[in-house]
BAFI-35288 format. One record per residue: residue in one letter; chain; x, y, z of N, C-alpha, C, CB in turn. Coordinates in pm, whole numbers, always signed. Each point is the difference from the previous one (the first is absolute). Glycine has a CB too. Example, Ala and Ser with C-alpha at 12.3 -4.5 7.8 and 13.67 -1.06 7.14 Angstrom:
BAFI-35288
res  chain  n_u  n_v  n_w  ca_u  ca_v  ca_w  c_u  c_v  c_w  cb_u  cb_v  cb_w
A  A  +1319  -569  +780  -89  +119  +0  +90  +120  +0  -189  -117  +125
S  A  +154  +222  -197  +82  +119  +6  -77  +109  +73  +118  -63  -215
***
This chain:
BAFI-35288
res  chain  n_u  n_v  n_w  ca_u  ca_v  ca_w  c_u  c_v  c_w  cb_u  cb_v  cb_w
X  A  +1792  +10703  +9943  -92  -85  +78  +71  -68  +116  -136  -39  -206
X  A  +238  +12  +157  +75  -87  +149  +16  +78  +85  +129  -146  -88
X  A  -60  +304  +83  +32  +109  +107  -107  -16  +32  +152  +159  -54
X  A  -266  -127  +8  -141  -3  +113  -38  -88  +85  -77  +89  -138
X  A  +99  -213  +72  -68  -106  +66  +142  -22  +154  -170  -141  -296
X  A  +317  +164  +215  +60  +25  +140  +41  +63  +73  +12  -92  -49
X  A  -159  +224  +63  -35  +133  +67  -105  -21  +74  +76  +135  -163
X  A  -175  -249  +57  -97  -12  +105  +30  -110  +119  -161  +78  -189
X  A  +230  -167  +135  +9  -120  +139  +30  +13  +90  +32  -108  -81
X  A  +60  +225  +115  +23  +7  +168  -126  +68  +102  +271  +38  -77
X  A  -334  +11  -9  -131  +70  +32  -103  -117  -1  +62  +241  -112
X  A  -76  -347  +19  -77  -142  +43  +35  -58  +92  -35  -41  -171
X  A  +178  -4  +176  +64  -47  +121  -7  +46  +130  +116  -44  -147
X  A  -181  +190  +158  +19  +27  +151  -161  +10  +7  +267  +142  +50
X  A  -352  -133  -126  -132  -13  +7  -26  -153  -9  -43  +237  -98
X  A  +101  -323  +120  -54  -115  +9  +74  -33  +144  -50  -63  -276
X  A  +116  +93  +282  +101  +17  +164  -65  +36  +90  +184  +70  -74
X  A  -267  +77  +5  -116  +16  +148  -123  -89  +2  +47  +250  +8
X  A  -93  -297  -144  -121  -57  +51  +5  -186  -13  -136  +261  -85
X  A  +326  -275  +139  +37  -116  +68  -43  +17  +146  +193  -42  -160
X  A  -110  +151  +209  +13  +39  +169  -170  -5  +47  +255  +200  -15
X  A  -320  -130  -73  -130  +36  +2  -60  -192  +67  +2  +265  -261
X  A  +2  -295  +152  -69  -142  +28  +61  -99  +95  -71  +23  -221
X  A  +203  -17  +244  +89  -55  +100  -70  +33  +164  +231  +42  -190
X  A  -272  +124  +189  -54  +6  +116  -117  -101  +60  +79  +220  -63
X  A  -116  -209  -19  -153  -114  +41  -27  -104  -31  -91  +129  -3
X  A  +171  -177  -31  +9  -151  +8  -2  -84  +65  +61  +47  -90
X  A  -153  -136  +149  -5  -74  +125  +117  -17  +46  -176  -102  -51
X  A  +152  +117  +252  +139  +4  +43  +32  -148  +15  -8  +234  +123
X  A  +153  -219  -119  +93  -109  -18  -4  -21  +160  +162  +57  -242
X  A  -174  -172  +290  +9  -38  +160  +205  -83  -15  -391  -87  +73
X  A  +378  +104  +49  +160  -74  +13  +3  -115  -4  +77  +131  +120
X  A  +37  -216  -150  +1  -111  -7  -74  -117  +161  +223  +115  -202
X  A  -283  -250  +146  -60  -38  +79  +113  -29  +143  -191  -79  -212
X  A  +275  +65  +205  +101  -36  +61  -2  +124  +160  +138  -117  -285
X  A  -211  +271  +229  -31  +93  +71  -73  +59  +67  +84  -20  -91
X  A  -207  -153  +84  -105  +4  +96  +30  +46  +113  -83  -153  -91
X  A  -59  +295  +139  +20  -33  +138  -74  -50  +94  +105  +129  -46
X  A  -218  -212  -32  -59  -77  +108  -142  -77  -85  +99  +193  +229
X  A  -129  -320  -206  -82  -57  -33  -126  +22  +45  +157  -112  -37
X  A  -280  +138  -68  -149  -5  +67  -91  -85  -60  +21  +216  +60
X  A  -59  -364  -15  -94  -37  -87  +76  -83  -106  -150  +204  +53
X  A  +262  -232  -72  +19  -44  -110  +113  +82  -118  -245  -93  +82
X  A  +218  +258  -62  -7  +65  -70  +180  +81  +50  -332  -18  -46
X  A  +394  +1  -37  +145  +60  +44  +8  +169  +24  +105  -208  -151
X  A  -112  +252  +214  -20  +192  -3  +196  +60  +0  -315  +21  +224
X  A  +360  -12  -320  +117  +108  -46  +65  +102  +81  -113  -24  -180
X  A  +204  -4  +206  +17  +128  +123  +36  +157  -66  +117  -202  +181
X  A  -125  +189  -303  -31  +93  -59  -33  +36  -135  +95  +9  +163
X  A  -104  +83  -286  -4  +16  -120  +73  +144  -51  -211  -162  +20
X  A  +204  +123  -162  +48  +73  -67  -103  +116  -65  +169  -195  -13
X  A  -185  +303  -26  -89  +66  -48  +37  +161  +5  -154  -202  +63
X  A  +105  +249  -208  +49  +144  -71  +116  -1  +69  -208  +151  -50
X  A  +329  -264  +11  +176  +49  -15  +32  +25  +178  -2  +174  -299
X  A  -84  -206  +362  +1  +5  +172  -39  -154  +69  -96  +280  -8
X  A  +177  -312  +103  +11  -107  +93  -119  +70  +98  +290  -99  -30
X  A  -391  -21  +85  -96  -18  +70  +15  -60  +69  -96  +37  -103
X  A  +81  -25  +276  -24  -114  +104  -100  -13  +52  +167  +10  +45
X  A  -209  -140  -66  -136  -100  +98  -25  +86  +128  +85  -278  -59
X  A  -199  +335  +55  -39  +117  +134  -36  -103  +52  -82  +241  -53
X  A  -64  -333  +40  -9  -111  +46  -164  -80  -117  +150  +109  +308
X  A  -167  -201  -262  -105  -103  -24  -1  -98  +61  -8  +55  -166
X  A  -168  -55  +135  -131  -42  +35  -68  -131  -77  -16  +251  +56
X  A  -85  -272  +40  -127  -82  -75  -145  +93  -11  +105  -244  +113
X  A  -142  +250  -224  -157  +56  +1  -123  -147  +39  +86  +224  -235
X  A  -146  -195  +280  -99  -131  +60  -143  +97  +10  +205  -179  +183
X  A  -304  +84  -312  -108  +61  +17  -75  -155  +119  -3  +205  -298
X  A  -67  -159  +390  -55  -93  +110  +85  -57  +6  -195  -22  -12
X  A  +226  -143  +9  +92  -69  +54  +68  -30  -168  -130  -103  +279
X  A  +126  +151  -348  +74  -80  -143  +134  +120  -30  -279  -131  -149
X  A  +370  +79  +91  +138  +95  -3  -65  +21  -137  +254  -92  +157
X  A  -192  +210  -245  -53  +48  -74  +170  +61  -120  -285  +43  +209
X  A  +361  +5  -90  +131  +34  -95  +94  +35  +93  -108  +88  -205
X  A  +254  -108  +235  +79  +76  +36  +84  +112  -43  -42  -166  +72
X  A  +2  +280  -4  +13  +129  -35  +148  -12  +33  -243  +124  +41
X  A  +329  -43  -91  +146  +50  -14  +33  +161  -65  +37  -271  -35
X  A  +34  +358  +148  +10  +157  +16  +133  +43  -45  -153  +8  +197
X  A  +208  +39  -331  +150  +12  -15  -16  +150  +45  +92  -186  -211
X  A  +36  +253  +268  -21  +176  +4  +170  +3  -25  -249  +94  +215
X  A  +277  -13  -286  +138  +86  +63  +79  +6  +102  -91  +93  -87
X  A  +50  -75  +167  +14  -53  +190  -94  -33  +53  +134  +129  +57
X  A  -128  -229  +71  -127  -36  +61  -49  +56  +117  +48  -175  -95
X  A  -138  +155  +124  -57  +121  +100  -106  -63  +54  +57  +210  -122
X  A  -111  -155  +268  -123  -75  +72  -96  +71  +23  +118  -127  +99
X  A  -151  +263  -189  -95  +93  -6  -68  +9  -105  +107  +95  +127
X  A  -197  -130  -132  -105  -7  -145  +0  +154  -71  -193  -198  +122
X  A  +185  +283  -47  -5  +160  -57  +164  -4  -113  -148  +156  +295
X  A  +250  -202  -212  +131  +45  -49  -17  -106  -208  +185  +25  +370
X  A  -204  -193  -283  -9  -38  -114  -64  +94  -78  +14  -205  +75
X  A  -139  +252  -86  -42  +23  -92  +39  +168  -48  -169  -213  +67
X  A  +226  +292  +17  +71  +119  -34  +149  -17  -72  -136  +94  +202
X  A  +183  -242  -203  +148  -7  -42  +18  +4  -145  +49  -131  +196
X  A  +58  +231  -226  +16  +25  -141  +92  -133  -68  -13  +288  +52
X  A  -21  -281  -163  +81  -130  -78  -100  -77  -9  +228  -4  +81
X  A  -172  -87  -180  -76  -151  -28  -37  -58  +73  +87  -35  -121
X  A  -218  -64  +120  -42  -72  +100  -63  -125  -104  -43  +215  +212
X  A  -38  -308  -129  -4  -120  -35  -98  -96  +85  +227  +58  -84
X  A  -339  -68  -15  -119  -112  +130  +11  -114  -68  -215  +151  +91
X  A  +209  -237  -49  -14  -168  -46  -74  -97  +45  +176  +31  -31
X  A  -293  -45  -62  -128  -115  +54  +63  -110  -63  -246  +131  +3
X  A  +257  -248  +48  +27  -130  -16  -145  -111  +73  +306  +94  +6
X  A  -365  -129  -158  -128  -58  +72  +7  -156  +80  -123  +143  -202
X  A  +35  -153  +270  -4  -106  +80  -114  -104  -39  +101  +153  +173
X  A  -188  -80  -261  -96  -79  -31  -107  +11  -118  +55  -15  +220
X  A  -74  -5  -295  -45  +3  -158  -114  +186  +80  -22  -411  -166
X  A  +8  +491  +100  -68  +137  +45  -94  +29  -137  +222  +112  +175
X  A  -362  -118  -178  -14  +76  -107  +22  +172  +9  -153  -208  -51
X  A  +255  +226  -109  +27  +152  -63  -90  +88  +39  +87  -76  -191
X  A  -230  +77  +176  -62  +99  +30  +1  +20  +128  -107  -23  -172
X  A  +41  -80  +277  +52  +15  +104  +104  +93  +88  -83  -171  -94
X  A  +194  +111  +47  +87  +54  +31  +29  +171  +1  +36  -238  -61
X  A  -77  +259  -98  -10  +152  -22  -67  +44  +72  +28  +7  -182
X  A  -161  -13  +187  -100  +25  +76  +24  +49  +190  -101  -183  -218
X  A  +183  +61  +223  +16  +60  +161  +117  +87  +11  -93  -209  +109
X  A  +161  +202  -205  +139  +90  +23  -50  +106  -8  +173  -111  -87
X  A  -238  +149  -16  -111  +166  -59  -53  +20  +176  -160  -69  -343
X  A  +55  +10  +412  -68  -36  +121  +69  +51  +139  -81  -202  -140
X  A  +205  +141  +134  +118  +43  +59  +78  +130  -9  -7  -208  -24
X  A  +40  +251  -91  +6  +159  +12  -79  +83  +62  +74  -31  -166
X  A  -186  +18  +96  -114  +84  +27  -15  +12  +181  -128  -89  -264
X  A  +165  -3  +278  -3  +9  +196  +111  +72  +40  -91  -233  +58
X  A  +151  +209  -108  +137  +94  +42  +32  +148  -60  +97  -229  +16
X  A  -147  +300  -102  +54  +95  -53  -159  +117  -10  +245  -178  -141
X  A  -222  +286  +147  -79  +77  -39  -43  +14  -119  +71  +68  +148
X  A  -240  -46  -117  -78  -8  -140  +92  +78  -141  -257  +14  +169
X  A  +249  +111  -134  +114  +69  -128  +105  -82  -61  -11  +203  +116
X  A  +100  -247  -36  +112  -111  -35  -47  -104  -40  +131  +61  +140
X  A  -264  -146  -123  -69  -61  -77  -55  +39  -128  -17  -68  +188
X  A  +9  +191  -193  -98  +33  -142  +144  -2  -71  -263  +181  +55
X  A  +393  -130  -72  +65  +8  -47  +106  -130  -53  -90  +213  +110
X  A  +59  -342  -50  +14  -100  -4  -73  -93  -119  +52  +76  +231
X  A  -222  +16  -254  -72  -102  -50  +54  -43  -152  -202  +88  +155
X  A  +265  -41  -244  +37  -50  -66  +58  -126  -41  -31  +179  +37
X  A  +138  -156  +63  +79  -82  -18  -40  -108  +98  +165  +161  -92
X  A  -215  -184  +179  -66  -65  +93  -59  -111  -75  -35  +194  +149
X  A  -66  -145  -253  -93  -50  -176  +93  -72  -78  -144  +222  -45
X  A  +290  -192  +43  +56  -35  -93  +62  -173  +68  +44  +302  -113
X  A  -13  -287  +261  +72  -82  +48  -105  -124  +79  +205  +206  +8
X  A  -332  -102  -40  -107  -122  +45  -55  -117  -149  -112  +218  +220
X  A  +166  -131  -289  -53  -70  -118  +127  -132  -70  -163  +272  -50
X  A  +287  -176  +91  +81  -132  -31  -11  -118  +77  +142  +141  -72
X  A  -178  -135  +221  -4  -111  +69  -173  -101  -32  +202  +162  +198
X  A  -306  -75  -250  -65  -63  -40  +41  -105  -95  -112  +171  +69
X  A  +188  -102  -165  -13  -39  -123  +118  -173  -6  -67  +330  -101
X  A  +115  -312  +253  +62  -129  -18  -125  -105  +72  +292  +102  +10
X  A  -341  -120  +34  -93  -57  +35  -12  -45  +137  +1  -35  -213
X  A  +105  -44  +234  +43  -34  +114  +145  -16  +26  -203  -85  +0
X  A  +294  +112  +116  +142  -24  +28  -18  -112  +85  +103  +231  -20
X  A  +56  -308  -6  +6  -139  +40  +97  +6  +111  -55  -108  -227
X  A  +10  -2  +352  +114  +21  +87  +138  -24  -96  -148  -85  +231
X  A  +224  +184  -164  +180  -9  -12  -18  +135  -117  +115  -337  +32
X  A  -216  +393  -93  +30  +103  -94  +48  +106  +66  -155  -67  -144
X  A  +228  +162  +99  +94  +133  +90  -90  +107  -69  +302  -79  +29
X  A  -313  +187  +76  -56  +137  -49  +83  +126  +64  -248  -113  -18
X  A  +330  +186  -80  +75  +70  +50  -14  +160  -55  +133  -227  +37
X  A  -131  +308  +47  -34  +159  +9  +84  +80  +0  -146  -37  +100
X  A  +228  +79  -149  +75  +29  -20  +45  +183  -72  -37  -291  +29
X  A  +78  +338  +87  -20  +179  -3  +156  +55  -51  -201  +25  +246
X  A  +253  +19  -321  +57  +79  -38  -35  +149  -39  +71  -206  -27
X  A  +15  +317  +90  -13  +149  +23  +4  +22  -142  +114  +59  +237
X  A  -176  +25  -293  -5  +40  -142  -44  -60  -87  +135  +80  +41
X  A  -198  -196  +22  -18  -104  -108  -162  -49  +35  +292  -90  -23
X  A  -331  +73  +122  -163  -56  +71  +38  -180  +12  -222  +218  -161
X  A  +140  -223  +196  +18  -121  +56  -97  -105  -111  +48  +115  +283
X  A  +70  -223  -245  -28  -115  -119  -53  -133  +71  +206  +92  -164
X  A  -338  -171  +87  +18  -115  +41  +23  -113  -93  -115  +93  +164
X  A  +206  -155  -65  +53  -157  -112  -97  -150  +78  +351  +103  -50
X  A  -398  -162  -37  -38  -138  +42  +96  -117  -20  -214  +82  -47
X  A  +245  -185  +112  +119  -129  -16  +123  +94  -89  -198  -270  -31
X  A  +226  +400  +67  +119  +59  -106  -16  +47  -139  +112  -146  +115
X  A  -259  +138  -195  -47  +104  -55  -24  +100  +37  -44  -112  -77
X  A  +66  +223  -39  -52  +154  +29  -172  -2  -73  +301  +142  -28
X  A  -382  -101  +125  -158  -8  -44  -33  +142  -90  -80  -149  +246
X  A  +198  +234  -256  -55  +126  -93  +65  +113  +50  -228  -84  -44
X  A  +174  +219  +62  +76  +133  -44  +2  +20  +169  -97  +120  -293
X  A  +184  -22  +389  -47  +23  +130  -52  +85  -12  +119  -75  +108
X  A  -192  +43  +90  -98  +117  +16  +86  +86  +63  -222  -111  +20
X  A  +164  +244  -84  +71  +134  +31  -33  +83  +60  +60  -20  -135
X  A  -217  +4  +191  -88  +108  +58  +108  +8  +101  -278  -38  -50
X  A  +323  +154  +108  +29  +57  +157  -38  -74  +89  -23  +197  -48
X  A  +109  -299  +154  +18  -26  +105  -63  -143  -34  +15  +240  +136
X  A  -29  -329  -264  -84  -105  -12  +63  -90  +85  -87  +43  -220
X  A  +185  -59  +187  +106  -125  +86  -35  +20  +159  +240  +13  -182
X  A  -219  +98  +240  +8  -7  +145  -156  -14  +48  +236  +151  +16
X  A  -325  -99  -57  -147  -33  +1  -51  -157  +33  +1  +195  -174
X  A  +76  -236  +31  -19  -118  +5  +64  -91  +124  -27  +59  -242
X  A  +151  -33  +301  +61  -16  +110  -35  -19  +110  +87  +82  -98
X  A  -200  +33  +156  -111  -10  +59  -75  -107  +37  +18  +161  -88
X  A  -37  -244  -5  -68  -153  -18  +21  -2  +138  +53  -136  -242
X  A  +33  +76  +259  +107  -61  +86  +35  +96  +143  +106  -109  -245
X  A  -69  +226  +165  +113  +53  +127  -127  +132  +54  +342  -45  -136
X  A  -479  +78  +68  -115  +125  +41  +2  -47  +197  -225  +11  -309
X  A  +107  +64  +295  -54  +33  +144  -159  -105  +6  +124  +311  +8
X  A  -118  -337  -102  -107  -157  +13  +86  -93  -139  -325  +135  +85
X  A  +437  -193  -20  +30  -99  -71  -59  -127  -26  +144  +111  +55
X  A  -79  -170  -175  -75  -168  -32  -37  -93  +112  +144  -9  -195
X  A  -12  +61  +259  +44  -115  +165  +92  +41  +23  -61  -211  -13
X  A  +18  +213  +141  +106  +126  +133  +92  -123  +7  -181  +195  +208
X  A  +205  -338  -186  +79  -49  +31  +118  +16  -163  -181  -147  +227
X  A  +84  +157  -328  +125  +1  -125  +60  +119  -14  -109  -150  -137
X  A  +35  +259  +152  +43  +132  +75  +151  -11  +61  -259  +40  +67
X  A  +215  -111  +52  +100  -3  +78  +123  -66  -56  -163  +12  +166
X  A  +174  -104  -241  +71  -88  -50  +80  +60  -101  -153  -161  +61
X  A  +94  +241  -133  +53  +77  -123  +68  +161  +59  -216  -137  -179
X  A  +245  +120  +311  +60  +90  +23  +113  -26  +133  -213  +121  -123
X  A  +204  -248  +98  +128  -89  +52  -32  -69  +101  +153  +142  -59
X  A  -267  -195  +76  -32  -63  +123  -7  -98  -43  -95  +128  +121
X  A  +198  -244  -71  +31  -141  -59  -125  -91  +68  +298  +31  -19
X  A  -301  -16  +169  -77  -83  +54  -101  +1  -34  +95  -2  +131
X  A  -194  +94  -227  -137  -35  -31  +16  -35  -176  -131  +178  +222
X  A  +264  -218  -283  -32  +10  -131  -79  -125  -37  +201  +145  -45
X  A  -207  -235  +106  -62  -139  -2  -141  +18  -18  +167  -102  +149
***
C-alpha cells in the first residue's frame, strides 16, 4: 500500500500543479503598487500598470464615462504594449485588461443592460448571436447585485486559453467566458466604430487631454 500511494503522489502533485497554474491564470489582475500611479482622475488613482496571466501590462490610457453631464466611472486600458490604434489594440495577442472604477452608486441591471446595448452597436449580428449566452450569464450577475456603489472596481480581464474573467472589488464572480473573441467584443464597448464616448475612446487610447 505505501509503494502505491508513493506512486501515486507525484502524479497528484503534478495534477494539482496544473490545476494551480490553471486558476492562477485568472485571477483578478494584480495592479502595481500605488506608489506607480500614473495619473489621477476624479479622485480615483489609475496604476501605470498590472500584472496578469504571469505578464506585465502597461496603462494604454484612461478615461471618464459621463452619461449627460453626471461621471459615471473611470475607465482604465492595460495591453502588453501601448498603442494609438483601436484595430491593433484589439488585434494584440496576450493578456489584456479593462477596469471600471465607479463614480457613482449605478444600478446592476442597468449597467448590464447597456454594456449588452453597447456591443450590439458595435459588432455584427452573427458575433452577437454567438455571444448570447454568455452575454445572459454576465447580465444576470450584475443584476443580481442590485446596485454598484461609487468607488466599487469592475475588472475584465482576458487571458489566451483561458476566456476572460470578471472580478468585482477583487472577487472572482464565477467560471470565464470562453465563447471565441468574447473579451475583444466586449472591448468594442469602448474602442467599436460607435463607441460609449468618442472622447473616452480617445482617452483609452492615450489621449491624456480628453481623459477628464
Amino acid at each position: 500500500m505505501r509503494a502505491l500511494n508513493s506512486a501515486l503522489n507525484p502524479a497528484r502533485r503534478a495534477a494539482r500543479s496544473l490545476a494551480l497554474r490553471a486558476a492562477l491564470a485568472v485571477l483578478p489582475a494584480l495592479l502595481l503598487p500605488r506608489a506607480a500611479s500614473a495619473l489621477e482622475l476624479h479622485g480615483v488613482d489609475v496604476p501605470a500598470g498590472a500584472q496578469l496571466g504571469g505578464r506585465a501590462l502597461l496603462l494604454n490610457g484612461a478615461g471618464t464615462r459621463y452619461f449627460l453631464i453626471f461621471k459615471v466611472y473611470v475607465a482604465e486600458l492595460y495591453l502588453p504594449q501601448r498603442t494609438r490604434a483601436a484595430a491593433d489594440a484589439l488585434a494584440m495577442p496576450g493578456p489584456k485588461l479593462m477596469r471600471l472604477v465607479m463614480l457613482r452608486d449605478v444600478s446592476g441591471k442597468e449597467l448590464g443592460d447597456k454594456l449588452t446595448e453597447d456591443i450590439q452597436n458595435n459588432i455584427d449580428p452573427a458575433d452577437f448571436a454567438g455571444m448570447i449566452t454568455g452575454l445572459a450569464r454576465m447580465g444576470g450577475l450584475f443584476a443580481e447585485r442590485h446596485e454598484l456603489h461609487s468607488g466599487d472596481v469592475v475588472e475584465l480581464a482576458d487571458v489566451p486559453g483561458h476566456g476572460m474573467t470578471i472580478a468585482i472589488n477583487g472577487a472572482s464572480t464565477g467560471a470565464p467566458y470562453t465563447e471565441p473573441g468574447f473579451f475583444d467584443n466586449m472591448l468594442r464597448i469602448w474602442l467599436g466604430p460607435r463607441p460609449a464616448e468618442r472622447r473616452l475612446k480617445q482617452a483609452l487610447l492615450g489621449d491624456a487631454k480628453v481623459a477628464d
